[in-house]
N, C-alpha and C positions, 0 to 999 in steps of 0.2 A: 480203593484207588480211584481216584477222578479220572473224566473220560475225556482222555485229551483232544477231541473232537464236537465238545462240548460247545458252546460258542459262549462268550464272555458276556460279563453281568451289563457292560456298554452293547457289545451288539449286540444282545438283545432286544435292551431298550430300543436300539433304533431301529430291530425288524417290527418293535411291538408298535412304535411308533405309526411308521407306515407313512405314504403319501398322503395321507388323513390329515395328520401333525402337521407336516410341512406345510400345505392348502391352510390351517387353522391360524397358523403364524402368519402365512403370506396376507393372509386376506384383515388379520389385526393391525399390521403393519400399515396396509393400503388404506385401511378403515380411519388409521389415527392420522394418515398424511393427508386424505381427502376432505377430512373435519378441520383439519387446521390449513389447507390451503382455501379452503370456504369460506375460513372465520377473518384469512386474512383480505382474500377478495373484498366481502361485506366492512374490511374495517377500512379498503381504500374508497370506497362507494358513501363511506360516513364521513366521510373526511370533511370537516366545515372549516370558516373561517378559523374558527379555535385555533387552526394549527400555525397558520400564517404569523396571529397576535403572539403566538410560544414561539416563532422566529424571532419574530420581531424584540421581544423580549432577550434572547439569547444574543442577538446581534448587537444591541445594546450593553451586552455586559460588558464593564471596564474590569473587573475579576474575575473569579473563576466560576466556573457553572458546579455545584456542588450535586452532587446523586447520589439519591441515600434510599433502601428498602429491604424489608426486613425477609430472612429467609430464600427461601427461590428468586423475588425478588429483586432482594440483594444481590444475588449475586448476578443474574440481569443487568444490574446497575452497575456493577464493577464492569462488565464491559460497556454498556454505553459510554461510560467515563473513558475508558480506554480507548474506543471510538474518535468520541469528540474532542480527546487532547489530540490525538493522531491526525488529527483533521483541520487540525492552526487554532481550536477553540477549547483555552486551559480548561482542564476539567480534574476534579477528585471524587472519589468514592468517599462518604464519612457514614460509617455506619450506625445506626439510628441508636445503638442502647449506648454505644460508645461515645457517641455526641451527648448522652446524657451521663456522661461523668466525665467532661471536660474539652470530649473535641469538639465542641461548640465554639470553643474558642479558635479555630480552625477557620470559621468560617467571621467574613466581613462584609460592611454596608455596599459593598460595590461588588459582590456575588449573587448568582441567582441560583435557589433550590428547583431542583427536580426528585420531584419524589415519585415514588412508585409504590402500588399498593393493589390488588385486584379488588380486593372490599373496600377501600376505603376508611378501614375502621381501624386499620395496627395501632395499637395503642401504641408502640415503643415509639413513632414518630410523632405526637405529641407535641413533646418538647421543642421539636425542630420545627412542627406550625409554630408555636405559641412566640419561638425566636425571632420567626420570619416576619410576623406582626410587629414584634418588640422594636425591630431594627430597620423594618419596613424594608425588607427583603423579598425581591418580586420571587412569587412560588406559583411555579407550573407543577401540576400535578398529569401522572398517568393513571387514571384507576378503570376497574368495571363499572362503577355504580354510578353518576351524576348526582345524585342525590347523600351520596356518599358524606360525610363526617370531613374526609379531604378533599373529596371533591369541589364541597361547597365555601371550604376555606384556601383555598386556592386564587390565585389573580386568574389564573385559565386552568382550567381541565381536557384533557384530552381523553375522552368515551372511549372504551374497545366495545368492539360488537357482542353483542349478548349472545353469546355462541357456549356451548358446553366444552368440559373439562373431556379430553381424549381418554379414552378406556370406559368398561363398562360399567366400573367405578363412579366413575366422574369427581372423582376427588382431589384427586396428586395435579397440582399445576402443569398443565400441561399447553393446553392452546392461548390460555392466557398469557402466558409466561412467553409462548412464542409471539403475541401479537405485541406485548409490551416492547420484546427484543425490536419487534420491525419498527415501531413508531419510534424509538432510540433512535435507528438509524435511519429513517426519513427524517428525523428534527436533525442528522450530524450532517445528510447528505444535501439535504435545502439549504443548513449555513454555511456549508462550506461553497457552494454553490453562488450563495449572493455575499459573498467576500472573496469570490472568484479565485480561490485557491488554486495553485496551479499546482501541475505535475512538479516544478523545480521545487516549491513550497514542501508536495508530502516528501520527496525524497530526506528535504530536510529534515524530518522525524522518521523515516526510515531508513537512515544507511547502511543497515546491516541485512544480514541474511538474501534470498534470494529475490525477494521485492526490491533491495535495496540496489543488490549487485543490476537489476534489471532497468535501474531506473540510471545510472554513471550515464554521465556524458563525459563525451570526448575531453572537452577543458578540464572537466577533472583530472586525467590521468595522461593528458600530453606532453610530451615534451616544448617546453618553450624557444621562442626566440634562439636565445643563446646557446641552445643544442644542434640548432639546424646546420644540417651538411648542405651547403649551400656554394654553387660556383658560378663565373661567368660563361657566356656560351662559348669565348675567346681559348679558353682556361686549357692549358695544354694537356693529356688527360695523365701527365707525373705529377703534376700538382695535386689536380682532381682525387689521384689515390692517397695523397696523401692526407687531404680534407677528407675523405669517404676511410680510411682506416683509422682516424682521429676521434672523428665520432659512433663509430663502430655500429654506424646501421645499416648496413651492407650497400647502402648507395648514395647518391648525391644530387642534388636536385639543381636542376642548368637553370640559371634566371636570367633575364633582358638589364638593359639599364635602367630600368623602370623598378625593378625587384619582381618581376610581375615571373612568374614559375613556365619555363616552357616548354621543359620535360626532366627526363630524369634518368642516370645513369647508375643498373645495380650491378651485384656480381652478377647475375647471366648475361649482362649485356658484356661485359669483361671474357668471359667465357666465351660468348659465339664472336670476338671482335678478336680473337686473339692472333700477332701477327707482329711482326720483327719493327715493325711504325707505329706499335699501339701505344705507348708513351709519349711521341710526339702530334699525334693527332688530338686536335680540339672535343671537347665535350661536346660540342652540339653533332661531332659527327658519329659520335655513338647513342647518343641520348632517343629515348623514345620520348617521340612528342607528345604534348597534350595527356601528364599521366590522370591516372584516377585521385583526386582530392575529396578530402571529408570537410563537413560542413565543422564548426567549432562546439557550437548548439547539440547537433547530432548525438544522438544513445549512441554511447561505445559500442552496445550491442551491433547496431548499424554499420559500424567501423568493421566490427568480426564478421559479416556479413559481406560485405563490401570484399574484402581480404578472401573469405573463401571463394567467393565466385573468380573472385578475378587470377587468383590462385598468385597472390603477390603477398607478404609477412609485413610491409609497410606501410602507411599512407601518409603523405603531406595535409596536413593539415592547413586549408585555406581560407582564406577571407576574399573569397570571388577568387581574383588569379594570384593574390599575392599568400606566397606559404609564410605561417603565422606557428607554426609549429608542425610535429612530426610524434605518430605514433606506430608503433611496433606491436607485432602480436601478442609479445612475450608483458608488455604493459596492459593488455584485456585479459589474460591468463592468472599475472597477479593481482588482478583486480574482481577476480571470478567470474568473469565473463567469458562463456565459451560460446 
């Protein structure tokens, strides 16, 4: 009979373990984050003209920037690519053995290569030098080496610091792989930079998910012109209700003869107004003056912001005093903005 008091073939292990283990892990961990934030310090400190000429290059391209490298790499290079389309500068992955049975034909005279490589010497890219020459296709390379096989067939090469592989190995790509990642996105973050890409730019290749939802502005999701519950300050307030039930946003907004917005009439103001003359009394003498307006530009975020302080579900949308539109909580709600 087993001895049900036994302790399991797992707790075991982790009494035999010990704080030893734990200390042995923590300090491998620190060990491999300390060498490659070293390696990346030393590859900003290296940093020459080389990098400026590979802008220069990329900003120039009328096609697509093509990134191609074989293994780890590769797959490196799949997101840089993913990177610098995201960032207004078309970009594809074509991968190097695959470009040697056809997708070569993928790429054109008005493309620039970026190849990736730590030695310099992957044979499977080859083909993609030999094309680059062929078609005179400018080729930025990233490698370890300068002296390299692509490094020296390259229009520029960009050096990583001579720094070792993390673990005590030193085999499995590892610091490399992360310093190539960063020089990706200092070449994605400097073009996107001097082609002055703006926030309304990334939105437009982000519209989805929670970057996207974060990036809405107000004109996106407003209501227009022609929705506005809108009356004169004259407006006797049986009219008013029936402009403000029409458009069913619980209130109405009082303008001058100018259209110019000079306050704003909701249900609570219906509610504390209430009284045997409330239908023949004018809008402007229920209206609160000078309400809270959002800018048109403005993150919607902004807008849901705005609405909870002020603890109101509305805002007129303006252009200085004149309301240009109108937005509701229930439109930053379906728009996933909370």
């Amino acid at each position: 009979m087993s001895d049900m008091n036994a302790p399991t073939k797992k707790a075991m292990s982790e009494a035999e373990r010990g704080d030893s283990g734990e200390n042995r892990d923590l300090t491998a961990g620190r060990r491999v984050l300390q060498l490659e934030a070293r390696a990346l310090s030393r590859l900003a400190e290296e940093l020459d003209a080389s990098f400026a000429v590979a802008v220069d290059i990329l900003a120039r391209t009328k096609g697509r920037i093509v990134v191609s490298g074989m293994g780890k790499s590769g797959h490196i290079g799949s997101k840089i690519a993913a990177t610098l389309a995201s960032t207004g500068a078309p970009a594809i992955f074509v991968h190097p053995a695959e470009a040697s049975h056809g997708d070569l034909g993928m790429i054109t005279g008005d493309d620039a290569l970026l190849a990736l490589s730590n030695s310099g010497e992957t044979t499977e890219l080859s083909d993609l030098v030999q094309f680059s020459k062929r078609f005179e296709i400018p080729l930025i390379a990233i490698v370890g080496r300068a002296g390299s096989t692509l490094g020296e067939s390259a229009d520029v090469a960009l050096i990583m610091a001579d720094e070792p592989e993390a673990g005590t190995l030193g085999l499995a790509p590892t610091t490399s792989t992360t310093m190539t990642l960063a020089l990706g996105d200092a070449l994605a973050v400097a073009l996107f930079e001097r082609k002055q890409f703006s926030e309304s730019d990334f939105h437009v290749f982000h519209p989805g998910g929670k970057l996207g939802q974060s990036l809405v502005r107000v004109r996106d999701i407003m209501h227009g012109a022609d929705d506005l519950p809108l009356v004169g300050a004259d407006t006797v307030m049986s009219e008013a209700l029936v402009v403000m039930t029409a458009k069913r946003f619980g209130c109405v907004g009082v303008i001058d003869a100018n259209g110019e917005l000079l306050g704003i009439v909701t249900d609570g103001d219906l509610r504390r107004n209430l009284s045997d003359d409330l239908l023949e009394r004018r809008a402007s003498d229920l209206m609160t003056a000078n309400p809270q307006t959002i800018r048109i530009e403005a993150l919607a975020a902004e807008a849901v912001r705005v609405m909870n302080e002020c603890k109101i579900t509305g805002l007129f949308v303006a252009d200085g005093t004149t309301p240009v539109g109108i937005l509701h909580i229930h439109d930053c709600l379906r728009a996933g903005i909370t």
